[in-house]
C-alpha positions in Angstrom: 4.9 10.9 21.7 5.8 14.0 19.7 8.8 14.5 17.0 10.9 17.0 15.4 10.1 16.5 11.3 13.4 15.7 11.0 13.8 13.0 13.4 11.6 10.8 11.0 12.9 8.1 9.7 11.9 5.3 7.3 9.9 2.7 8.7 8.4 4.9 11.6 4.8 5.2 12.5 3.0 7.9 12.5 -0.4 9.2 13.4 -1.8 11.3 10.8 -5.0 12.6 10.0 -6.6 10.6 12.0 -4.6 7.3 11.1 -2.0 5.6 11.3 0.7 5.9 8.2 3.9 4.1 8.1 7.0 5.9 6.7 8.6 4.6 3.3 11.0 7.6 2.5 12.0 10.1 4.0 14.2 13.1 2.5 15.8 16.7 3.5 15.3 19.3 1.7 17.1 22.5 2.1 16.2 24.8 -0.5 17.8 28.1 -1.4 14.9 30.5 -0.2 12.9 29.4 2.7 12.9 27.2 5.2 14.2 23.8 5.1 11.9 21.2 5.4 11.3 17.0 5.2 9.6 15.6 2.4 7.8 12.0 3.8 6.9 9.4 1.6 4.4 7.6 3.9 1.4 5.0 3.3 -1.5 4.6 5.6 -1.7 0.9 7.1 -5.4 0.7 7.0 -6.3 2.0 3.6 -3.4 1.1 1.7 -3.1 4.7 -0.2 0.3 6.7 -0.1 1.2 9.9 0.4 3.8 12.6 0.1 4.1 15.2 2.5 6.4 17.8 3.4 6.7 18.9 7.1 8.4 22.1 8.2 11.4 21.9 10.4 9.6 23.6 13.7 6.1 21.1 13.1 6.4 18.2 15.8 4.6 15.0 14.7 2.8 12.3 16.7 4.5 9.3 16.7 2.2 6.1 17.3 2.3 4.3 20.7 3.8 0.6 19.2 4.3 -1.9 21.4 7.8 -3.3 19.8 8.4 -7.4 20.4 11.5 -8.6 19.3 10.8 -11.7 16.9 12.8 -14.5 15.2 12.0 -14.5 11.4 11.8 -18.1 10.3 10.7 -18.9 6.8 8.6 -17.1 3.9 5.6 -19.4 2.3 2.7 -18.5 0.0 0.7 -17.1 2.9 3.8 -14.7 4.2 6.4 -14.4 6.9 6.3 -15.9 9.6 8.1 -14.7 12.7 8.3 -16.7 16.4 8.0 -14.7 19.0 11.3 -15.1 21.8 9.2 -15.0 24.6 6.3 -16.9 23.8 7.2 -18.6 20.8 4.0 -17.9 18.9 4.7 -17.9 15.4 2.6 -14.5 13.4 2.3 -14.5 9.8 2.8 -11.2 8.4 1.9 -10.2 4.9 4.3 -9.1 2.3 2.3 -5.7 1.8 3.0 -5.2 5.3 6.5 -5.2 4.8 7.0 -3.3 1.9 10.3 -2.7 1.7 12.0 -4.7 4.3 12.1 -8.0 2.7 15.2 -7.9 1.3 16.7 -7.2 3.8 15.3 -10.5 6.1 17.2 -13.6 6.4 16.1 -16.7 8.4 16.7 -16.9 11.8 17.8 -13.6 12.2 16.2 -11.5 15.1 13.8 -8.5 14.0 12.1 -5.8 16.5 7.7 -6.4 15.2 6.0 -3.4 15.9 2.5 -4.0 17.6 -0.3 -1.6 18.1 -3.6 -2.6 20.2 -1.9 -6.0 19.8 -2.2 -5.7 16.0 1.3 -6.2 13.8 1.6 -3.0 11.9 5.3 -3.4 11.3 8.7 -4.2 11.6 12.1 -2.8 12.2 15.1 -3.6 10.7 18.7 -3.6 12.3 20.5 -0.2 10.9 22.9 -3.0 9.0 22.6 -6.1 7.7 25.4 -8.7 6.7 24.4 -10.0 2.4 25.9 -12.5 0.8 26.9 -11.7 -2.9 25.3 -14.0 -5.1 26.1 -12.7 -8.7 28.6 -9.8 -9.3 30.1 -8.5 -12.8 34.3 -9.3 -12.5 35.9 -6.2 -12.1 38.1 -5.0 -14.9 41.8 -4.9 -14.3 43.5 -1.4 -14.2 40.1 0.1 -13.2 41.0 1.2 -9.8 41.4 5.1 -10.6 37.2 5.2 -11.2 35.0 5.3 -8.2 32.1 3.9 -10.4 29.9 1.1 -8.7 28.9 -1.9 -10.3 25.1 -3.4 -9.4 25.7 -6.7 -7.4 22.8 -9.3 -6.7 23.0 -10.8 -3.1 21.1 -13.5 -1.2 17.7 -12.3 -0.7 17.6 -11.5 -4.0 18.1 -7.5 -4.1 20.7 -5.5 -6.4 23.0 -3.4 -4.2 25.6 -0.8 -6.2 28.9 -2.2 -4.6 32.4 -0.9 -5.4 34.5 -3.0 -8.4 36.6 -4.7 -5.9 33.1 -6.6 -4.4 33.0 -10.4 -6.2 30.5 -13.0 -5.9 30.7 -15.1 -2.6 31.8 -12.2 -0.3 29.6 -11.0 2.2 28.9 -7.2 2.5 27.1 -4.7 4.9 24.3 -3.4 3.5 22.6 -0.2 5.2 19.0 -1.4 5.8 17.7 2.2 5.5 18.2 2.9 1.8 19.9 0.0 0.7 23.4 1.1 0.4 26.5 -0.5 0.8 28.6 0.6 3.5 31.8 -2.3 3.8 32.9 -6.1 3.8 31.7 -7.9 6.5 
């Protein structure tokens, strides 16, 4: 299936070069002369090597054929994660290289889309949002309200997300799974 450059989005998969690269980063560029353009920060699945390209806003990329399976993520060992499939309930160990990324973003029992291609995992995909607990968060300073500065909090799964001073330890935030922002209180 072919895309628009600029309908790329972190965690896609692409075929490229003859292969199959998932995307890390992804980000628009619109420079001052020229056309504007997207500048990919992608990682072949096979091989293991990353790459950074930059794709014109008129090229049109091939977009793998995945076979997505929505899974039930249940623990993390020594050996990986493991997911349970809802249909089946086959469990699939998937390695941490494999989800590069993602795993801060995974909490038990919560249901993730597992990206399968020739009935190989090659992936997962994240819900746009995700609902953190804070763990650890500096106390906010009083009469500090007129600054907009952000303050790094540590939540559950163990991954700093800048939060706003009013954000203390115990809340539970949403956290935008695509670049690890945070977007309100749950």
């Amino acid at each position: 299936m072919k895309i628009s450059a600029f309908d790329i989005r972190p965690g896609n998969i692409l075929e490229y070069e003859k292969g199959l690269w998932r995307v890390l980063k992804t980000d628009f560029v619109k420079p001052g002369k020229g056309g504007a353009f997207m500048q990919v920060e992608m990682k072949n699945i096979e091989t293991g090597t990353k790459t950074n390209q930059r794709f014109r806003s008129e090229e049109k990329m091939e977009k793998a054929v995945v076979e997505p399976r929505t899974m039930q993520f249940l623990y993390a060992d020594t050996s990986g994660y493991v997911f349970m499939d809802n249909q089946s309930f086959e469990q699939m160990t998937l390695s941490e290289d494999l989800l590069e990324g993602q795993t801060g973003y995974l909490l038990p029992n919560t249901e993730i889309q597992v990206n399968l291609h020739n009935d190989r995992p090659i992936g997962v995909e994240l819900p746009p949002v995700v609902v953190l607990e804070v763990v650890e968060a500096e106390p906010s300073i009083k009469g500090q309200t007129a600054t907009s500065s952000y303050k790094p909090a540590r939540v559950e799964t163990g991954i700093t997300v800048m939060v706003p001073p009013f954000v203390n330890a115990g809340e539970k935030i949403r956290v935008n799974t695509s670049d690890g922002s945070y977007v309100d209180r749950a």
